[in-house]
N, C-alpha and C positions, 0 to 999 in steps of 0.2 A: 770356297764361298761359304758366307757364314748358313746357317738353317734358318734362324730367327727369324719371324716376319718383322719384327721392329730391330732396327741398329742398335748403338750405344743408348743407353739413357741419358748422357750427357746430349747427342747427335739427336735423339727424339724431341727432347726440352728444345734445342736450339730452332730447328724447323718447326715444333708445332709453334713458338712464341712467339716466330716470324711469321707464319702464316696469322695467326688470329689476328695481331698489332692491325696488320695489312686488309683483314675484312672487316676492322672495327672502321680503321680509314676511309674504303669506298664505301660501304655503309653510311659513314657519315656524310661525305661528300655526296653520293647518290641523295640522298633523303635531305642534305640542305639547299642541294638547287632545285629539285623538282618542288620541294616546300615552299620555296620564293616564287616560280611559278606558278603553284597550283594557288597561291594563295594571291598572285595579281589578277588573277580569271574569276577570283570569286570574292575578294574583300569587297567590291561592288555590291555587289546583292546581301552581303552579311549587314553592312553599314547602311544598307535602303531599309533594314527593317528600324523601328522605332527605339528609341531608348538604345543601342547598339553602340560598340566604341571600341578602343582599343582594348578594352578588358575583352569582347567578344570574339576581338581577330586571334588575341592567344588561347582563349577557350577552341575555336576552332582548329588552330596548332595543336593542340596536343590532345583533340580525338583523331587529326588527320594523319597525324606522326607514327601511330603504330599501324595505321596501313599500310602508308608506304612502307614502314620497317619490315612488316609482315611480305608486300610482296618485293620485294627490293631485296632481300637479302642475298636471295642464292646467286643473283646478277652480282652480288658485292664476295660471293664465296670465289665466282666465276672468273673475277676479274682480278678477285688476288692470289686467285693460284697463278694464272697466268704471267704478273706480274714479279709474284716471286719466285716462279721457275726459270723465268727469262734473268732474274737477277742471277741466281745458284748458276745459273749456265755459263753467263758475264765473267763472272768469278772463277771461273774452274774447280766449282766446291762439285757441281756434280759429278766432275768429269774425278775427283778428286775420290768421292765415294763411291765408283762405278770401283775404282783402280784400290780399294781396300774391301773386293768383292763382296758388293750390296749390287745385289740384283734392282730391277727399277720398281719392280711391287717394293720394296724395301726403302726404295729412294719415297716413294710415295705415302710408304703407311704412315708417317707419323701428321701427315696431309689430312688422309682418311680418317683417320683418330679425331681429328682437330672438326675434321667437316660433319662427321657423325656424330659428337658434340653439342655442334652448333645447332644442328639439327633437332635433336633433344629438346634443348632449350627454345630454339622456334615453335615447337609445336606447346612447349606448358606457356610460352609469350602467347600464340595465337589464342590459345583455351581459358587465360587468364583476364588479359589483355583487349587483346584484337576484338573480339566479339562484343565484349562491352562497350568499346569505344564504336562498333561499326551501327550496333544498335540506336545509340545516344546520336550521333548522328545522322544518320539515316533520317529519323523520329524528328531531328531539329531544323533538316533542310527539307522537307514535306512541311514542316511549319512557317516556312519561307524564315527559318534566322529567326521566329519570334522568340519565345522564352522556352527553354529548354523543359521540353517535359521531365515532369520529377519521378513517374515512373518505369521500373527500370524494364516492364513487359510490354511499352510501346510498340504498337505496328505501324509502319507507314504502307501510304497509296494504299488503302483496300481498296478490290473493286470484287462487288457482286453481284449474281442477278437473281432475281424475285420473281422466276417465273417469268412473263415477256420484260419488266421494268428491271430497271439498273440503278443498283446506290455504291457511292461511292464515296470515301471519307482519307482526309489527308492524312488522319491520326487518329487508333484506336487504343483506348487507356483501360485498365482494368480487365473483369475477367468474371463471368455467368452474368448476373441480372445488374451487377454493379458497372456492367460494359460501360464505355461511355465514348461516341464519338466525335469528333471537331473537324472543321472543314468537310462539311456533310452538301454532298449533291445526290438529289433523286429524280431519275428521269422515268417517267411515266410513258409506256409504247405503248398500240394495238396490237392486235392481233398477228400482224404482217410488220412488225418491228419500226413503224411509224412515229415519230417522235410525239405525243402531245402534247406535255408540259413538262416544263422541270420547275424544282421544288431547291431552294439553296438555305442552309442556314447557319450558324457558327459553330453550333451543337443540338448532339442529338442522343438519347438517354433511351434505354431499352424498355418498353411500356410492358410487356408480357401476354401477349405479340405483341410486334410492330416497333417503328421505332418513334419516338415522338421530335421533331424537327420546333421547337420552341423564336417566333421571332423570326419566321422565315419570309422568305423574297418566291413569289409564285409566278411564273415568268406560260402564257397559253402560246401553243405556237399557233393555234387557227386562226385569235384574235389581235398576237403582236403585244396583247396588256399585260404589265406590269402589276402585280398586286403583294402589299401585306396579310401574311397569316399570320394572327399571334398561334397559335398551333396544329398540327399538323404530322399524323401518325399511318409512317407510309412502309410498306414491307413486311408484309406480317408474318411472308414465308421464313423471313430471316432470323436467325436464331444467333447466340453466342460463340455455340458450338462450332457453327461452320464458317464463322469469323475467323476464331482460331486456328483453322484449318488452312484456308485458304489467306493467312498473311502469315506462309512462313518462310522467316529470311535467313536461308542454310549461313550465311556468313555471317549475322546476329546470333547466333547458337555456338556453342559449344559442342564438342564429340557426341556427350554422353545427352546433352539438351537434344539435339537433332536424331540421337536413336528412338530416344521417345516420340519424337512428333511422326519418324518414320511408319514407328509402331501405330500411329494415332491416326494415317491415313490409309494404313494396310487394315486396320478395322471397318475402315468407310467403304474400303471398296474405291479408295482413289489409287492413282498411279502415283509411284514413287522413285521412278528410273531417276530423276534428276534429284532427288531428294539423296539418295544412294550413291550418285556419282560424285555428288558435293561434299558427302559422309567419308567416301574411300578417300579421295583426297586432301580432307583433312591429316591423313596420313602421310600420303604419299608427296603431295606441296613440299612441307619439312624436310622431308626426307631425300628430296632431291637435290639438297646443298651436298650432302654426301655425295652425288656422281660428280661435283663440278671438278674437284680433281682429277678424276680419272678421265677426262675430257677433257682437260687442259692439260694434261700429262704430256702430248706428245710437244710441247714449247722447254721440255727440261732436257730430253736428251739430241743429241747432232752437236756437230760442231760451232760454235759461232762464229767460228772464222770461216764458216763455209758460206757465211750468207743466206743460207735457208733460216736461219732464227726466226726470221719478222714469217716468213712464209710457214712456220710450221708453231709460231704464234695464230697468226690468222686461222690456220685450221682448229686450232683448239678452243677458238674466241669463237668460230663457226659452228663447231658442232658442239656446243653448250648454246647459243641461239637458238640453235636449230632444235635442242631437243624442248625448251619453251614454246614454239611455235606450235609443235608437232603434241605437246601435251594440252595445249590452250585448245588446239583443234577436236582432240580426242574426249577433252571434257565435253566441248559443245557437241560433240556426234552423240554422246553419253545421254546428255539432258534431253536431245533431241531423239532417242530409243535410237538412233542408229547402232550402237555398240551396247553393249550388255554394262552396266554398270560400273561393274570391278572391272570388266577390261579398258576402259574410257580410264580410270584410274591409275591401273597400277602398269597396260601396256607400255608408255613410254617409257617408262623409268626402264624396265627388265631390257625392252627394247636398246637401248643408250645404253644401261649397263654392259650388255654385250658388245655393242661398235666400241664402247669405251675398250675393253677388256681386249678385242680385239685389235683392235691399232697399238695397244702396248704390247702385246702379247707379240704380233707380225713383224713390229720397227725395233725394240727394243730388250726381248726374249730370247 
């Protein structure tokens, strides 16, 4: 039995260049039907805004294209290991490298090589890529589709409170006294969170305090009237500061962007459990195209003349599902303080890496 953890070099090149070909394919495949879908669910409401066309439905394509890419991948690492283990099996090339003594870690590493790689590259695409396009968007569909804000520190949906009143703004542009919000609602409560009035206007400019609502719509609930303000300077409690705070979108950030803002509410005296859980998984996301082999492993060894193929496919199609479910769940327990931070992130994976390791190690060791 050889010692090597990788075979020949020639036998590495040939499986890693089969594998990658095969996750470039369902990659692509995955990301262009849900692209046609996602984009029949919403070319509607793109083309309801004004001036909008077909220049805007490909503008919407290719901020929507590295989400999908970003979260679609490890489903595409997932589904072509499976695919080319079951082929190597077809073939008798497994059974062919088993019988010139390559143990199955051996049949696998150059799998591993390939998906820890891709891996890599996921996370400089998410930190490069992903985040600027989720921000741009975000920013352009709280503007209902209108024109794409030009800058690149947009917040969408703030909501804050002022003490008993609430303001609320679709888009916030710039940054200290130059803030500047759009799609602006202020609701005006009592004492006992009663509604009295709300205040709506298209934009609203930071006065020092307050914010001034320029051209706004004055809507009383006790009298049912409708009135124009040409101005109207509501929220005094409201600051710059704690705009920035409370519009921060872990998935519009980058790594080392979201350490900083972590940092920037552990000075406030805010909670950061879900700010932390979204930060480990930045990590850990990536990184879990790496386990999809080891998890689809058990579709490469048995016989296929035995009939278990399709059955010991479906296990390995299973438990790569299943470790998505069980990590999707453990983020939300995460955000939600049920799990401590790092654990919401990086349990599943260790989790999975061991059932993976084990069901190779049990079936085919």
């Amino acid at each position: 039995m050889q010692l090597e953890f990788f075979p020949s070099r020639t036998l590495t090149l040939y499986l890693a260049k089969l594998f990658f070909v095969r996750i470039v394919a369902m990659l692509a495949v995955l990301v262009m039907v849900l692209m046609m879908l996602d984009l029949l669910s919403t070319s509607g409401d793109i083309l309801a805004a004004e001036g909008n066309g077909q220049a805007q439905l490909w503008t919407y394509v290719t901020l929507r294209v590295p989400q999908l890419v970003a979260r679609f991948l490890p489903y595409s690492v997932l589904l072509a290991t499976i695919i080319s283990l079951i082929t190597l099996n077809q073939n008798s090339e497994v059974i062919a490298m088993k019988a010139a003594g390559l143990s199955a870690h051996q049949v696998l590493a150059p799998l591993l090589l390939t998906a820890g790689l891709v891996s890599i590259v996921s996370f400089a695409f998410n930190e490069r890529v992903v985040t600027q396009a989720t921000a741009t968007l975000s920013a352009w569909e709280a503007n209902d589709y209108g024109p794409i804000p030009q800058d690149t520190g947009v917040k969408a949906n703030v909501y804050l409170t002022a003490g008993n009143d609430i303001l609320t703004a679709n888009t916030v542009t710039g940054s200290s006294e130059g803030m500047t919000m759009r799609g602006v609602t202020f609701y005006r409560r009592d004492a006992q969170g009663i509604l009295l009035e709300q205040i709506r206007a298209e934009r609203a400019t930071y006065a020092a305090p307050g914010w001034t609502m320029n051209d706004a719509v004055r809507f009383d609930v006790q009298t049912a009237d409708t009135s124009m303000v040409a101005s109207a300077t509501v929220a005094p409690e409201v600051i710059p500061e704690q705009i920035e705070l409370s519009a921060v979108n872990p998935d519009a950030q980058s790594f080392w962007q979201l350490s900083g803002s972590i940092a920037d509410f552990e000075a406030a005296g805010r909670r950061t459990a879900e700010l932390r859980a979204k930060w480990w998984h930045k990590i850990s996301g990536p990184l879990s195209a790496f386990l999809m082999p080891l998890l689809g492993a058990v579709a490469a060894f048995g016989l296929a003349r035995s009939g278990q193929l399709f059955v010991r496919a479906l296990i390995g199609m299973g438990l790569g599902f299943t470790y998505f479910v069980v990590d999707n769940a453990a983020l939300a327990m995460g955000s939600f303080g049920g799990y401590p931070p790092f654990l919401a992130a990086w349990a599943p994976f260790f989790l999975f890496l061991l059932i993976g390791e084990t069901v190779l190690v049990r079936t085919e060791e």
